[in-house]
N, C-alpha and C positions, 0 to 999 in steps of 0.2 A: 604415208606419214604415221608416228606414231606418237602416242603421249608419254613421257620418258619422267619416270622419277630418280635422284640420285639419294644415295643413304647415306653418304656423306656428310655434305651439307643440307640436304633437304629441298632441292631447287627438281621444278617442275619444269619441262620442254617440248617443244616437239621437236621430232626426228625421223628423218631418213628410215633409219632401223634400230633397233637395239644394237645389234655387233657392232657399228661403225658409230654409231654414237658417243658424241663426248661431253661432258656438263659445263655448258658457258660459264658458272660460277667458279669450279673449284678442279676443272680438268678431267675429273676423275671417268675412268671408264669400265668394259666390262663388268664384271659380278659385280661392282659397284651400285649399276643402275638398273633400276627390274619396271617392268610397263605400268605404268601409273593404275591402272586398275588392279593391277596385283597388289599393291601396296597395301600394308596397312589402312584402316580407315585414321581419320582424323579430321579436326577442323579444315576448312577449305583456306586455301589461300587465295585469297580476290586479286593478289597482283601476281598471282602465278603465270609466266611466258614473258612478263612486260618489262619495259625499260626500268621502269618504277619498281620492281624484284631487284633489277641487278644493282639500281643507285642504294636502296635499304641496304643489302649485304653490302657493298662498299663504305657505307656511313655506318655500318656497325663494326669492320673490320677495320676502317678509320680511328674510329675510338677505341676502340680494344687494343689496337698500338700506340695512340697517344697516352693511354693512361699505364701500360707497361714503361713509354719511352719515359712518362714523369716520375714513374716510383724509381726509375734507377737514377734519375737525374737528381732524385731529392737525397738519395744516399751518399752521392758524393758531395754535397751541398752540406750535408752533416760532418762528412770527415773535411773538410775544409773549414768549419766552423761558423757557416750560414744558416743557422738553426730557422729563422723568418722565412729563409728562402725555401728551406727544406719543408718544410709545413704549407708553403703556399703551393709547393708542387702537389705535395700529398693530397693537400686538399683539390687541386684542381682534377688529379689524377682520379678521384670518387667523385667528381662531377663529370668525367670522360666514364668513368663505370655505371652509372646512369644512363647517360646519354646513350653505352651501347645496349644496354637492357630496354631501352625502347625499342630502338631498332630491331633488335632480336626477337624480342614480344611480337611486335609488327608482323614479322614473317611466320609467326607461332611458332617459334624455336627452343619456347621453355611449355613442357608437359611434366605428367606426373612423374615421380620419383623413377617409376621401374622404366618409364617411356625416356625420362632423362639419362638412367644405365644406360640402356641400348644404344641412345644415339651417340653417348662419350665411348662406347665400346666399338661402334661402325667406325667413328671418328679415329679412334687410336688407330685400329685394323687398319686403316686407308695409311697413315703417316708411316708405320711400321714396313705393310708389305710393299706399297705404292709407292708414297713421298719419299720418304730418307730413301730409299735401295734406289731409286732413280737419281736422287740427288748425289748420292755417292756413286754411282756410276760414271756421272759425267763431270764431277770432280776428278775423279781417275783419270778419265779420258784427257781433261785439261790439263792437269798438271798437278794437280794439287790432293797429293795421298794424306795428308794428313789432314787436312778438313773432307776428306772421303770418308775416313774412320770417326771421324765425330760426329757424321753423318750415321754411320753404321749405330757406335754407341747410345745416341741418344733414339736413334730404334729399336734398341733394345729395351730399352726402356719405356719406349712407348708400347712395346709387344708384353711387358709386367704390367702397364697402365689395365691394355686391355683385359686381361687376365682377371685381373683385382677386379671390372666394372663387372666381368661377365659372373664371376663369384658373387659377386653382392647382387647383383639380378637373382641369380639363381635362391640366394635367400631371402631374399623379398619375395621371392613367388612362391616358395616352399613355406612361408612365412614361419623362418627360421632365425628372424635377424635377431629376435629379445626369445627366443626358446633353442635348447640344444636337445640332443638325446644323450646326451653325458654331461658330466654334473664340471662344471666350470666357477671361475672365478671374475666375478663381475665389478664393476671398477664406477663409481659412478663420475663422470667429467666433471663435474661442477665442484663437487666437495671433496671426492675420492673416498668415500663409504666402501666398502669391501663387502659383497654378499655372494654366498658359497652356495651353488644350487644347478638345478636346468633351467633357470629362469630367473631374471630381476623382479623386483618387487612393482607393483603399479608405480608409487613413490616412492621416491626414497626417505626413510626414516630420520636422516639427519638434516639435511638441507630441503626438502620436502619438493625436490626435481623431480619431474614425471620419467618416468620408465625407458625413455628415449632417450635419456641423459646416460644411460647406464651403455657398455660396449664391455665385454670379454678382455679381461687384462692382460698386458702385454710385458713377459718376463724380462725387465730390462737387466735382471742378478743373472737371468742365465747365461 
């Protein structure tokens, strides 16, 4: 037996072996999952193996579709002209986005920034080369070619997702995200201040945002 971590979703196991190993939580197999001592270090998880893992990730995968199911439910609740209705979903849907932030927290799911890249960049990786390309596979096989390709396109998209998370890793580590080596135009979010440089200002001089407010401008003329 061995002790089996997955990089997917982060669930810890035992197993057989590596090769034949599959994550009770999330399916996912091969390169997927690498021997728990190998892994990264990080806080422990005290319900790692137990029934109590698998109910947490259920009860936060629970809520993280009710509060999707109510943001959409409240939108057509606005275009029918249920504005009471539509607000009481909204609102309950940010009480289901709570509710799955504990859960999540629970299983230590949220880490630092660059620890957070990684895991939405393993995450995309898995949807991308795993989930959708299997899913449209067996769409094909059933019958059904055109929810196969919707299958395809929204992994393609999730294969830009990963992209984008592993670039921003990349300058967070290179600690490139507020310095360039070429002279850029920086935009601040809050006010929209304009500053010409390799680097923003500590604060910004108009609305007085710190540094972190500022991001590299985006040419919407061009």
């Amino acid at each position: 037996m061995v002790t089996v971590k997955c990089t997917v979703c982060g669930a810890i196991f035992e197993a057989e072996d590596l090769e034949t190993a599959v994550c009770p939580i999330c399916g996912a197999t091969g390169d997927k999952l690498q021997i728990a001592e190998d892994a990264p270090a990080e806080k422990a998880n005290p319900y790692a193996g137990t029934q109590t893992e698998k109910n947490l990730w259920e009860a936060f995968a629970g809520e993280s579709e009710a509060r999707n199911k109510y943001t959409y439910f409240a939108g057509v609740a606005q275009r029918e002209g249920y504005e009471q209705i539509a607000d009481l979903f909204l609102k309950t849907a940010e009480n289901e986005r709570a509710h799955a932030w504990v859960w999540f927290n629970e299983l230590g799911g949220i880490g630092t920034t660059p620890e957070n890249l990684l895991s939405a960049a393993e995450g995309e990786n898995y949807e991308w080369t795993d989930m959708y390309a299997g899913f449209a596979k067996t769409a094909e096989e059933e019958g059904f070619p055109e929810l196969a390709q919707k299958f395809r396109n929204i992994g393609a998209v999730e294969k830009r997702h990963e992209e984008r998370y592993r670039a921003l890793l990349k300058r967070v580590e290179m600690q490139e995200v507020f310095k360039r080596s070429e002279v850029k135009v920086w935009e601040c979010r809050s006010c929209g201040h304009i500053v010409v440089g390799t680097e923003p200002p500590e604060v910004c001089p108009v609305c007085a945002s710190p540094k972190g407010w500022f991001e590299v401008q985006v040419d919407y003329l061009g």
